[in-house]
SERO-4910 file (N, C-alpha, C, O; in steps of 0.05 Angstrom, whole numbers):
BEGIN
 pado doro    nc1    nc2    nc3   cac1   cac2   cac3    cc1    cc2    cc3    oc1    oc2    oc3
  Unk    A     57    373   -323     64    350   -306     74    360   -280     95    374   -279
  Unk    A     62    354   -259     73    358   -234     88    339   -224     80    316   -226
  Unk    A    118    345   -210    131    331   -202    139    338   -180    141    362   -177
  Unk    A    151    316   -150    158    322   -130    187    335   -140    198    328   -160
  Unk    A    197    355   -120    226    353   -126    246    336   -112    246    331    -88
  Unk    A    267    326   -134    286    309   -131    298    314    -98    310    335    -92
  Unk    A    294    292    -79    311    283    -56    332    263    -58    337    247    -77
  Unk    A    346    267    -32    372    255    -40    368    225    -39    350    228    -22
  Unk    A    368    204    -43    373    181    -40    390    171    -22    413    179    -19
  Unk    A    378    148     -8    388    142     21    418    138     13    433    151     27
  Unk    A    435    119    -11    458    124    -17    474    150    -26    498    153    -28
  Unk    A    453    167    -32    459    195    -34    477    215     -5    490    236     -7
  Unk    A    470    195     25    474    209     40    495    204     55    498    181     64
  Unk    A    515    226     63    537    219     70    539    199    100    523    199    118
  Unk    A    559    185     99    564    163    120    559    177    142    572    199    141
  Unk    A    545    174    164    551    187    187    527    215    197    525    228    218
  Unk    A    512    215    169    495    236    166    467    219    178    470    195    171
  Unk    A    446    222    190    433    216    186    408    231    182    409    252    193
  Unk    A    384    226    168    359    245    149    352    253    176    360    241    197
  Unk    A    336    273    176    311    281    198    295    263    206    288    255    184
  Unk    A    281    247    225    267    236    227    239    242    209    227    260    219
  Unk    A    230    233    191    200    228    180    216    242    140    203    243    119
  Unk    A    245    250    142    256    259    123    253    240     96    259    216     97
  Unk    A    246    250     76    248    225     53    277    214     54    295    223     68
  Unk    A    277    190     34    298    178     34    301    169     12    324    167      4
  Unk    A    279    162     -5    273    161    -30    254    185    -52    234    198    -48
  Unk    A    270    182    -73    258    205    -97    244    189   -120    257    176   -136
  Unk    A    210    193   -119    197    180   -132    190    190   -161    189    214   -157
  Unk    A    186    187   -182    164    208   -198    143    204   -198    133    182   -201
  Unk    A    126    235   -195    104    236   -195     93    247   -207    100    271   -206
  Unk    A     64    240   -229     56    250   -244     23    253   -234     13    231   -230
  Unk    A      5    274   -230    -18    285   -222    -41    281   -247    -47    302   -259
  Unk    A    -51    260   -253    -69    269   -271    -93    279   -273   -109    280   -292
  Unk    A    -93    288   -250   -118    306   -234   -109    330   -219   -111    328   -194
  Unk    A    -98    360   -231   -103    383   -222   -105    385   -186    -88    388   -168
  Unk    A   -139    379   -187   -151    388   -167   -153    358   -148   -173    349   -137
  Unk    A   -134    352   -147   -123    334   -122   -102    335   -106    -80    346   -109
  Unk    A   -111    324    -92    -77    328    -67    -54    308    -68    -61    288    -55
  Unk    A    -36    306    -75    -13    278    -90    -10    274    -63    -11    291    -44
  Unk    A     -5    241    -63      6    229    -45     25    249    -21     45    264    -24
  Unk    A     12    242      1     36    255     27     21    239     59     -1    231     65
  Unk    A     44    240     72     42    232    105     38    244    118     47    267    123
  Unk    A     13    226    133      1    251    156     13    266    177      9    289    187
  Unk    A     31    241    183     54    249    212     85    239    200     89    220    185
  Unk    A    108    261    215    135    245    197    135    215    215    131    210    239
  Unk    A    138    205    202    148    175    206    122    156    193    122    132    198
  Unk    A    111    163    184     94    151    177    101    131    152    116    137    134
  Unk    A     86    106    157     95     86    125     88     96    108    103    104     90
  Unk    A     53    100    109     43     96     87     37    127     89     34    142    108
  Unk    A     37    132     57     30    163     39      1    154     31     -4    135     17
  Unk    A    -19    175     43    -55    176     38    -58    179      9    -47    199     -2
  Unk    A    -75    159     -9    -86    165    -36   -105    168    -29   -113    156     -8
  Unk    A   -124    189    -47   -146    201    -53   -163    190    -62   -158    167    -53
  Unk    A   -188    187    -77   -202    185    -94   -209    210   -110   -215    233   -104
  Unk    A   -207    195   -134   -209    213   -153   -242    223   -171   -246    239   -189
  Unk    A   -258    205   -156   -284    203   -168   -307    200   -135   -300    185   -117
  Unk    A   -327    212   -134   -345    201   -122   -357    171   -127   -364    162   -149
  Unk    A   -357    157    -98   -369    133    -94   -387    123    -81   -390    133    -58
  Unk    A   -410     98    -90   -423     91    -71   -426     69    -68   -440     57    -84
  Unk    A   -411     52    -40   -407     28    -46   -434     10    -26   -424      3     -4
  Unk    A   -457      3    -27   -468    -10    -26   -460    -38     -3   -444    -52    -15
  Unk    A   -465    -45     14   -458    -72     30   -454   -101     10   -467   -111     -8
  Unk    A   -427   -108     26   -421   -123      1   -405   -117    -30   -390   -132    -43
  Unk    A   -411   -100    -33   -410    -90    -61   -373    -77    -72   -371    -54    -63
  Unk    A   -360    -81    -78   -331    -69    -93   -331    -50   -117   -349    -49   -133
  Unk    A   -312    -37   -118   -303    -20   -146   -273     -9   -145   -257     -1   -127
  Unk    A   -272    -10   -171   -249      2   -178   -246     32   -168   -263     48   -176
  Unk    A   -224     40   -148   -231     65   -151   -199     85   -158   -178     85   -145
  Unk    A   -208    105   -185   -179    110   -189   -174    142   -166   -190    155   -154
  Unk    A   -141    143   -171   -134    158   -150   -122    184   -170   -114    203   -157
  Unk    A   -119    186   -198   -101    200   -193    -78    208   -200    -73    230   -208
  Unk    A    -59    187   -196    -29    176   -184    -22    169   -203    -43    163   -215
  Unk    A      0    164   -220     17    153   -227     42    154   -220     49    174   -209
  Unk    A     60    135   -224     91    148   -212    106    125   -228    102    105   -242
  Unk    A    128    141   -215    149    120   -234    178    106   -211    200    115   -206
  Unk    A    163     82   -203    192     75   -179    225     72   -196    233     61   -216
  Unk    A    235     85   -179    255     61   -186    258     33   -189    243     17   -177
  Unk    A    280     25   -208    290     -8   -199    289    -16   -166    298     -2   -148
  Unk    A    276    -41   -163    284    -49   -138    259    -42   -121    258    -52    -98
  Unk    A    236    -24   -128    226    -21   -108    203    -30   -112    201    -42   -133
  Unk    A    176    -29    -96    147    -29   -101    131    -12    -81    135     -3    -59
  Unk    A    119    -10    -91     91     11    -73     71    -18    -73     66    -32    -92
  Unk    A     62    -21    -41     44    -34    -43     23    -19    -36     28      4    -29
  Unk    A     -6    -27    -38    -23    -12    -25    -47    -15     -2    -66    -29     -9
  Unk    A    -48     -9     11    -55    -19     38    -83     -9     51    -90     10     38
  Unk    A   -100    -14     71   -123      2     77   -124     18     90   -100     23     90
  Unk    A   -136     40    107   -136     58    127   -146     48    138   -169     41    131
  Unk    A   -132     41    164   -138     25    196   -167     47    209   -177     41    230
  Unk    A   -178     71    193   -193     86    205   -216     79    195   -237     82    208
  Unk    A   -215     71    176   -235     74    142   -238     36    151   -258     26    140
  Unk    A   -228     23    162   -232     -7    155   -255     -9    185   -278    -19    186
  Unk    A   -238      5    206   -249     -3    227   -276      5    236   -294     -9    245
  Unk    A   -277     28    232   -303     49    228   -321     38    214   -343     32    224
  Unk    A   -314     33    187   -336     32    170   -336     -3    153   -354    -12    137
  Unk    A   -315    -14    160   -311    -44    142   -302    -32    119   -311    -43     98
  Unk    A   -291    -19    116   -276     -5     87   -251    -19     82   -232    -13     96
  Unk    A   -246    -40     59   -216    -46     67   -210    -54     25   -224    -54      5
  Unk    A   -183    -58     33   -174    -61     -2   -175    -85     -2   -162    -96     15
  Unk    A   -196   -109    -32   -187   -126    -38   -166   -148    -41   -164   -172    -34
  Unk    A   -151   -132    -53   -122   -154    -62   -101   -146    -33    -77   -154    -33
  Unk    A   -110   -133    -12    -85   -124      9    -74   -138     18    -81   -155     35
  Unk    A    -40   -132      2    -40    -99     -3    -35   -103    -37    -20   -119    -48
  Unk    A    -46    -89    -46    -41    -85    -79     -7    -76    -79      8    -66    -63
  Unk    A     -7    -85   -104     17    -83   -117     20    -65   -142      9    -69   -164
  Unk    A     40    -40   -133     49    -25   -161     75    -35   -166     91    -33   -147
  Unk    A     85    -47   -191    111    -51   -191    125    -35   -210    113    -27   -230
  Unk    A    161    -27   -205    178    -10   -214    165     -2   -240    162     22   -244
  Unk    A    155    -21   -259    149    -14   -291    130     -4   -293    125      8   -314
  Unk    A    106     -4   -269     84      6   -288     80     32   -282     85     45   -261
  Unk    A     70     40   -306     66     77   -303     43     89   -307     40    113   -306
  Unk    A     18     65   -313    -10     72   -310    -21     87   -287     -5     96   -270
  Unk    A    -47     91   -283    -62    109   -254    -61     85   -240    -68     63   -248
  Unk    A    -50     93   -209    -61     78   -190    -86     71   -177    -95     79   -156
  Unk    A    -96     51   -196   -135     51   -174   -129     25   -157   -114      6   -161
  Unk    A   -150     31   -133   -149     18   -104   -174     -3   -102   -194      4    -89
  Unk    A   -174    -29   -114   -203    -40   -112   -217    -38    -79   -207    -53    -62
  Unk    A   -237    -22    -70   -246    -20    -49   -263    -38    -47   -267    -52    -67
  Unk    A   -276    -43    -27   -294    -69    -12   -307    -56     12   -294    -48     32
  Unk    A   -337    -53      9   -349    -49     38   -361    -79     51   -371    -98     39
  Unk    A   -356    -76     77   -358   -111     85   -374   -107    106   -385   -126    117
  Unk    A   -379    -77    115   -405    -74    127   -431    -89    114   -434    -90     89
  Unk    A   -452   -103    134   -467   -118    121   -491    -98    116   -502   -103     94
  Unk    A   -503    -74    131   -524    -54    137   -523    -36    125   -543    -27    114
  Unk    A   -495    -23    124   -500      5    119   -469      9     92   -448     -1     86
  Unk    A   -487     33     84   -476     39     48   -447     65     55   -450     85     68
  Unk    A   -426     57     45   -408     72     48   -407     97     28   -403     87      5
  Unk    A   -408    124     28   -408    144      6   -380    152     16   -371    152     39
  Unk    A   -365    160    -16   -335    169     -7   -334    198    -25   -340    196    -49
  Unk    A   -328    218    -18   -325    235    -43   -299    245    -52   -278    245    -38
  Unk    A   -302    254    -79   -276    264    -96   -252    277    -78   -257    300    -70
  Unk    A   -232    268    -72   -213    271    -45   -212    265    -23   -196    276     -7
  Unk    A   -228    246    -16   -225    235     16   -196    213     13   -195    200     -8
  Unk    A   -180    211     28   -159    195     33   -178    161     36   -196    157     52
  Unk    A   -167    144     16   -181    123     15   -159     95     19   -166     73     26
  Unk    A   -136    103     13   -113     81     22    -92     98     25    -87    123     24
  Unk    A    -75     70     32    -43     87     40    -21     63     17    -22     40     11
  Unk    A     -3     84     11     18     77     -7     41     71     13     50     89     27
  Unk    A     56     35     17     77     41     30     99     36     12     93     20     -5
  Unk    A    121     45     10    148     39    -12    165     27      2    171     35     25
  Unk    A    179     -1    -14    182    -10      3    216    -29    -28    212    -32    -53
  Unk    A    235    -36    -15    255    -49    -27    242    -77    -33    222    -85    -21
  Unk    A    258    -93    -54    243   -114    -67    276   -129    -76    296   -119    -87
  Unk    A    271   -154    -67    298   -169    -70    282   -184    -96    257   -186    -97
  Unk    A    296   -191   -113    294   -210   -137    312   -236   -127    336   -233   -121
  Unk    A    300   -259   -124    310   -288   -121    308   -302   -148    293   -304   -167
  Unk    A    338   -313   -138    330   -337   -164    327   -360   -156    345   -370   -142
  Unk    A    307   -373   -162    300   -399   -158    311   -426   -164    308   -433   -187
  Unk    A    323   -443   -147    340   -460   -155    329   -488   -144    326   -496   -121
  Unk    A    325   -500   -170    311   -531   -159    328   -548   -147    350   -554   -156
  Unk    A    322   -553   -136    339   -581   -109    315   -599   -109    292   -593   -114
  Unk    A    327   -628   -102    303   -648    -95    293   -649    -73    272   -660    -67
  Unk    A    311   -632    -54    300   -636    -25    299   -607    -15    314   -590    -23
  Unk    A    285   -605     -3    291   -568     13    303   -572     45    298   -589     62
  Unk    A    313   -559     46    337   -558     73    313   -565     95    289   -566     88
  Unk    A    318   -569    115    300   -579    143    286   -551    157    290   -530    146
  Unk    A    275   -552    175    257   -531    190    248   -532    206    237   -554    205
  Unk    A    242   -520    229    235   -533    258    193   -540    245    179   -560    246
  Unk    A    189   -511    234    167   -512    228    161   -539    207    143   -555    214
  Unk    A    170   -542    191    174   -569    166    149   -559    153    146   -535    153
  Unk    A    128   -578    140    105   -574    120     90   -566    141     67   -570    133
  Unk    A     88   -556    166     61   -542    173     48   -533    164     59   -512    168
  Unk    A     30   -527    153     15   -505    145    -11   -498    165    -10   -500    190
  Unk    A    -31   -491    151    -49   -465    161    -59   -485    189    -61   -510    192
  Unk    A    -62   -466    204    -70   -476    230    -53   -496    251    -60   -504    273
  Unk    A    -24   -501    235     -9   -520    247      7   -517    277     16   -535    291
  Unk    A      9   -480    284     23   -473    299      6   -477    327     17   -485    348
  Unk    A    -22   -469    326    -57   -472    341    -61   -454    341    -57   -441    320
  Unk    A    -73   -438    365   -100   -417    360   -112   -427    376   -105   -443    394
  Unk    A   -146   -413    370   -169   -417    399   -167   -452    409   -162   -469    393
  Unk    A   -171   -455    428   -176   -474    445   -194   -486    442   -208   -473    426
  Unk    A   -208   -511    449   -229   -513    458   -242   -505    488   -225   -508    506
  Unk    A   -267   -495    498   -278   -496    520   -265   -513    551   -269   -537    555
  Unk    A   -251   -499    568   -248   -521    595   -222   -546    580   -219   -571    583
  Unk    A   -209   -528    567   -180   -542    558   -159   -535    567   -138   -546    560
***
């Protein structure tokens, strides 16, 4: 089992101290179920999101989705989530982007992380192979609310607006 080694935790760190810039702040576990892969890491310090891999060759066809696993498992702490997100390089370039974005790993689960991909190019067939960086992992704090029924909900400048309520495009010579 490969594991990162233990970092301090942001409450770990003394008042007045602050990390290196791009320094962890959080200590994840991580378990590799693939050898010959590269575990989660940031390209540049400061970066949100940590690059997952693919763990399998793909060929995604226009239009077409798949499951694709990475790899990954980990184990968050309480309190947190990994969501998972697309590569702004991989979406723009090629229409490469994640289904559910951003997917959700939450604190409990300890299965492999797979990334449902989507090519939305309409022409041309996306091939990915075994290790290309295919999403990004961001970690991120998670408040738990409790939900409390009232008959009325407090006021809002916005009120029931919904989709389109704020505007957007114009019409022509408006």
């Amino acid at each position: 089992m490969n594991t990162l080694p233990a970092e301090p935790a942001a409450s770990d760190i003394p008042a007045g101290d602050t990390p290196a810039y791009g320094a962890p702040t959080l200590s994840v576990q991580l378990k590799m179920l693939d050898d010959g892969l590269e575990p989660p890491s940031y390209a540049h310090p400061g970066d949100a999101g940590a690059d997952l891999r693919a763990r399998e060759d793909v060929v995604l066809r226009p239009g077409e989705r798949r499951l694709v696993p990475t790899g990954v498992s980990i184990a968050l702490p309480d309190g947190f989530v990994a969501l998972i997100h697309p590569r702004s390089g991989l979406a723009t370039k090629h229409g490469l982007t994640v289904v559910n974005a951003p997917g959700t790993v939450d604190a409990g689960y300890r299965g492999e992380i797979a990334v449902t991909l989507l090519n939305t190019d309409r022409d041309e067939v996306i091939e990915l192979r075994r290790g290309d960086r295919i999403a990004q992992m961001v970690i991120q704090r998670v408040e738990y609310a409790e939900f409390v029924p009232v008959q009325e909900l407090s006021d809002s400048v916005r009120g029931g607006g919904g989709f389109g309520s704020t505007g957007g495009f114009g019409t022509a010579g408006a």
